[in-house]
C-alpha positions as CSV (number, residue, x, y, z in Angstrom):
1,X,-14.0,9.0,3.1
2,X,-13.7,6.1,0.9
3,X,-13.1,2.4,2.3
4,X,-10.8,0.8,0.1
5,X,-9.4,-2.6,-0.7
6,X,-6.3,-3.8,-2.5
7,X,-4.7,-7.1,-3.1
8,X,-1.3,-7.3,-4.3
9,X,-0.7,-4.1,-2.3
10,X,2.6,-4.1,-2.6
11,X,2.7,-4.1,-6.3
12,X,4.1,-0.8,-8.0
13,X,0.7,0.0,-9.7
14,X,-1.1,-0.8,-6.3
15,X,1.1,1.8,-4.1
16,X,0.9,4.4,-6.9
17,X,-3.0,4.4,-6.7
18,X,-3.2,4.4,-3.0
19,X,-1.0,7.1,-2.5
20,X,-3.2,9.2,-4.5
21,X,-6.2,7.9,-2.3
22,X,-3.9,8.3,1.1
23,X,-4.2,12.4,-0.1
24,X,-7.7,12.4,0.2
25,X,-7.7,10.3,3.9
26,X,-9.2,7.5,2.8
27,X,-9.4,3.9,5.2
28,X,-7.1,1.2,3.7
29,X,-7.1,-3.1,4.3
30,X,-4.4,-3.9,2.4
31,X,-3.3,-7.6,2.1
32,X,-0.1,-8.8,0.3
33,X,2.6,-12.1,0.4
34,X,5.7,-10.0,1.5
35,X,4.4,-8.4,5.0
36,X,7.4,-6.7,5.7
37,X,7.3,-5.0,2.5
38,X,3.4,-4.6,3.5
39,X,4.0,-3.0,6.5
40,X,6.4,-0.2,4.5
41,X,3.6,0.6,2.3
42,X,1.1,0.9,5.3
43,X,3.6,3.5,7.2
44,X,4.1,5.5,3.9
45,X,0.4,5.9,3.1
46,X,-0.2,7.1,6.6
47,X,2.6,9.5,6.2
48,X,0.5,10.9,3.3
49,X,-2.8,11.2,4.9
50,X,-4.7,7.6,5.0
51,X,-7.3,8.1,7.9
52,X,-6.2,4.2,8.5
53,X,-4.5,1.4,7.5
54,X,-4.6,-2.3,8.6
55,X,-2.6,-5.2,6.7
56,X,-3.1,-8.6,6.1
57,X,-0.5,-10.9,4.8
58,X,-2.2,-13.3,2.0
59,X,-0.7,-15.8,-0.5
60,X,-3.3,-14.9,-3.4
61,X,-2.5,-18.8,-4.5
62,X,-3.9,-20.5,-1.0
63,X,-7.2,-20.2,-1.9
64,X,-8.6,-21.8,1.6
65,X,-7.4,-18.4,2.9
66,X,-9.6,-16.0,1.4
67,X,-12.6,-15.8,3.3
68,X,-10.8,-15.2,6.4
69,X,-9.2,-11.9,4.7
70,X,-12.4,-11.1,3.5
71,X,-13.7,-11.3,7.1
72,X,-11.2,-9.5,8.5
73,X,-11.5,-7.0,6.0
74,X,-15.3,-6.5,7.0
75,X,-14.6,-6.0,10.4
76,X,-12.4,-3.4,9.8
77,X,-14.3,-1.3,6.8
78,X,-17.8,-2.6,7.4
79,X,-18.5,-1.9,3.7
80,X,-16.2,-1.2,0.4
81,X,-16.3,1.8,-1.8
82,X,-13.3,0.1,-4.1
83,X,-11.2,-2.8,-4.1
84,X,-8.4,-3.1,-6.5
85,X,-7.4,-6.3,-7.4
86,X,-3.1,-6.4,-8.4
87,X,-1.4,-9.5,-8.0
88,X,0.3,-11.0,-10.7
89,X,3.9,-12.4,-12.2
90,X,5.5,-12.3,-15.2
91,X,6.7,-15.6,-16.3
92,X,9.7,-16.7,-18.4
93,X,7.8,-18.0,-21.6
94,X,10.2,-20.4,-22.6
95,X,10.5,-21.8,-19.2
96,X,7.0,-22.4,-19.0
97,X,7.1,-24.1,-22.6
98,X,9.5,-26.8,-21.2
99,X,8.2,-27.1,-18.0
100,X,4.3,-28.1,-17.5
101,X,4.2,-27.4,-13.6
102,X,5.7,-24.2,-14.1
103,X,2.9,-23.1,-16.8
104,X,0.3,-24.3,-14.6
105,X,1.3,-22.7,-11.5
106,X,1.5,-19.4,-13.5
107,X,-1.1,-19.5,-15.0
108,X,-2.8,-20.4,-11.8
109,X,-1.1,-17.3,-9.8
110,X,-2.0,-14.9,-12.8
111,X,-5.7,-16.2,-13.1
112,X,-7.1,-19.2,-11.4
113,X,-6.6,-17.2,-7.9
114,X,-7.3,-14.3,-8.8
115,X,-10.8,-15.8,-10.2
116,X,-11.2,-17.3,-7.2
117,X,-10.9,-14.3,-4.7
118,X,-12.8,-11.9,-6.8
119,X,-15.8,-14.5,-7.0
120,X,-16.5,-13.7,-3.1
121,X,-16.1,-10.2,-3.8
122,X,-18.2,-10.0,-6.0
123,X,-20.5,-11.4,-3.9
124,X,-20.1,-8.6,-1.5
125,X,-20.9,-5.7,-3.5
126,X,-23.6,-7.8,-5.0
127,X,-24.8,-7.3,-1.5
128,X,-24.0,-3.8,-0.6
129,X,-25.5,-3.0,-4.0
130,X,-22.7,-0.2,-4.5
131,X,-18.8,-0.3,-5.2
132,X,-16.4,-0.7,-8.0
133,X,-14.3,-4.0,-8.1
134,X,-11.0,-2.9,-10.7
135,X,-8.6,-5.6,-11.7
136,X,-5.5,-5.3,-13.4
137,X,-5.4,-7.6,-16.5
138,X,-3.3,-7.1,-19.7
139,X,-2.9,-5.8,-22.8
140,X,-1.0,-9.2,-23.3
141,X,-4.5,-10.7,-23.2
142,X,-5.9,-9.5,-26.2
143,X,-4.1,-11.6,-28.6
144,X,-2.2,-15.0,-28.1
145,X,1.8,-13.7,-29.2
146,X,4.3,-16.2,-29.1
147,X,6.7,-14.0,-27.1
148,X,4.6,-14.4,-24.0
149,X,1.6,-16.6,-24.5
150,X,1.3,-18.0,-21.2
151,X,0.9,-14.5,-19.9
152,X,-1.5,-13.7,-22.6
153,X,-3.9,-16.6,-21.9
154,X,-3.9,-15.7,-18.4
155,X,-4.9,-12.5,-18.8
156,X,-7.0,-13.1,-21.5
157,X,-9.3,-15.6,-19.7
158,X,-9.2,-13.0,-16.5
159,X,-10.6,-10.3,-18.9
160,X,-13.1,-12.1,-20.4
161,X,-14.5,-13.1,-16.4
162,X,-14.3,-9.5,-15.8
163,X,-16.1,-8.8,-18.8
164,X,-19.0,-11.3,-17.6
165,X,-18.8,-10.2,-13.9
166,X,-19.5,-6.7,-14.9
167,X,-22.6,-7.6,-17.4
168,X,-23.8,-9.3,-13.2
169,X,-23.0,-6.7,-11.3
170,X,-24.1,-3.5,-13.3
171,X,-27.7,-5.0,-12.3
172,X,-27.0,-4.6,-8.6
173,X,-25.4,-1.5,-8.9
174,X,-21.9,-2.6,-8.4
175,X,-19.4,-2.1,-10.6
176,X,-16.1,-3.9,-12.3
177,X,-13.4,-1.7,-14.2
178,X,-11.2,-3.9,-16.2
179,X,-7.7,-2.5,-16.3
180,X,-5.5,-3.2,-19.7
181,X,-1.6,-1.7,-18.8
182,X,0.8,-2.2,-21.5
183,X,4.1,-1.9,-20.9
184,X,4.7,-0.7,-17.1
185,X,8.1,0.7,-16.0
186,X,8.0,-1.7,-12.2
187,X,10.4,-4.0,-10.3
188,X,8.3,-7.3,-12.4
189,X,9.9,-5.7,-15.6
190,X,12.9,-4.7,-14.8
191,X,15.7,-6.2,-17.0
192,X,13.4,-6.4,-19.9
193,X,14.4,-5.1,-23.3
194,X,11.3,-2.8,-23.7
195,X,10.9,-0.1,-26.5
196,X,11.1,3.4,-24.4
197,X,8.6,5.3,-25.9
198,X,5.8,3.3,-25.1
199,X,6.7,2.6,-21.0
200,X,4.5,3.9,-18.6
201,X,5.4,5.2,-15.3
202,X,3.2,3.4,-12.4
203,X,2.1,7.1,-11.4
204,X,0.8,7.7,-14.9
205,X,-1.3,4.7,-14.7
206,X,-2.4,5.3,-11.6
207,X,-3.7,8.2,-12.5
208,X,-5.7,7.2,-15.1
209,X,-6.8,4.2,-12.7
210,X,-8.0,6.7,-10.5
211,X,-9.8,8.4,-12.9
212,X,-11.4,5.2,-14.6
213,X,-13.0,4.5,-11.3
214,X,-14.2,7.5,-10.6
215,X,-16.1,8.2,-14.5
216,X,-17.2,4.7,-14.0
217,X,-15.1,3.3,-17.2
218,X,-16.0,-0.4,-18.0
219,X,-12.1,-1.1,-20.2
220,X,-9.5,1.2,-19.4
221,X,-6.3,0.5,-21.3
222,X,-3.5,2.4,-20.3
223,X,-1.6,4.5,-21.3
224,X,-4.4,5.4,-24.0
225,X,-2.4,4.4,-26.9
226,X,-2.4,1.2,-26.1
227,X,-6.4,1.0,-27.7
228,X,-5.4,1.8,-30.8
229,X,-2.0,-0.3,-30.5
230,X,-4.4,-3.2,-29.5
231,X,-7.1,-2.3,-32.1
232,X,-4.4,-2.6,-35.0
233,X,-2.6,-6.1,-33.8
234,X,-6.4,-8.1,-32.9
235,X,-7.5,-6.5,-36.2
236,X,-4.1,-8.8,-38.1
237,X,-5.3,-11.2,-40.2
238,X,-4.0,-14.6,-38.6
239,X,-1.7,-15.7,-41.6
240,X,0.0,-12.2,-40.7
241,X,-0.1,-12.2,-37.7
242,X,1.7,-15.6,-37.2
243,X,4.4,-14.5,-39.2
244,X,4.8,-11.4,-37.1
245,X,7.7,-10.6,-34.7
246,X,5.6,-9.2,-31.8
């Protein structure tokens, strides 16, 4: 019976992955901003066979409420087989490019706080000796495009902890999957003129979520083309890549 828990529960990816958990009975604390929309998710993955489910409503961005969470969380799991970490926005780039406060408190959403909450958590496995931590970064963070920078650098600088945080934990016997979605069919992108082929469903990345955890994967970028996609635009010489449209 696997203990599991997920920030940013209410996130498309996030309810996608726990569903497929909920069919093998697994023990939930999930914690979320919207808790009525919390409480839906909670009812649906009992309905689907979750041996429990308790809720916590968190603002990922107050960062003096963490700990209590993470103590509450404790009391009602005891230990953590996974946690998956899924909060995030997508911001307007070009509002961000004329509006300082606005980059900064994106940017601080999309990786300052989540920084911050997994450093405790990391901590915990640490501990325990045992669990995988798996955050959802970006594809976006690979390379700095001028269509979404803001995003990018984000994500970029939450990878690279990740990447770090791993290289600590695999000697404790924890683990951290970094997870690299490209372009995710979800309520965060919807509205977005984004090429068909290459949109994912969330139950398509969830399953190779799933199964990233489970062979112990260190990168998963999802869906798989996205690695070669990736590969291609980091491996663009930077006069060419400036002068791309992408």
């Amino acid at each position: 019976m696997k203990k599991i828990l997920i920030v940013g529960a209410t996130s498309a990816i996030a309810i996608a992955c726990a569903r497929r958990w909920a069919a093998e009975g697994a023990c939930f604390f999930l914690a979320a901003r919207n808790n009525e929309r919390l409480q839906q998710v909670a009812g649906d993955l009992t309905a689907r066979g979750a041996q429990s489910v308790v809720c916590h409503q968190l603002d990922i961005d107050r960062l003096d409420t963490h700990q209590a969470m993470l103590a509450q969380c404790a009391h009602a799991l005891a230990s953590l087989d996974i946690v998956l970490i899924a909060p995030g926005t997508l911001p307007d780039q070009s509002q961000c490019q004329s509006d300082a406060a606005l980059a900064v408190r994106e940017f601080t959403t999309n990786a300052v706080s989540v920084i911050a909450l997994l450093t405790p958590i990391a901590g915990l496995l640490e501990t325990q000796k045992s669990g995988t931590l798996a955050v959802i970064s970006s594809v976006a963070g690979d390379r700095g495009r001028p269509s979404n920078y803001l995003y990018g650098s984000a994500k970029a600088a939450l990878t690279t902890f990740c990447e770090g945080l791993n290289a600590r934990l695999f000697k404790s016997g924890a683990h951290v999957l970094t997870i690299k979605p490209g372009f995710v069919a979800t309520p965060m992108t919807a509205g977005l003129p984004l090429p068909g082929p290459l949109v994912a469903t969330p139950d398509k990345v969830a399953g190779d979520i799933v199964r990233a955890i489970e062979k112990h994967k260190d990168v998963l970028y999802t869906p798989w083309f996205w690695s070669p996609i990736m590969f291609i635009i980091r491996s663009l010489p930077r006069f060419l890549f400036k002068r791309a449209s992408i």
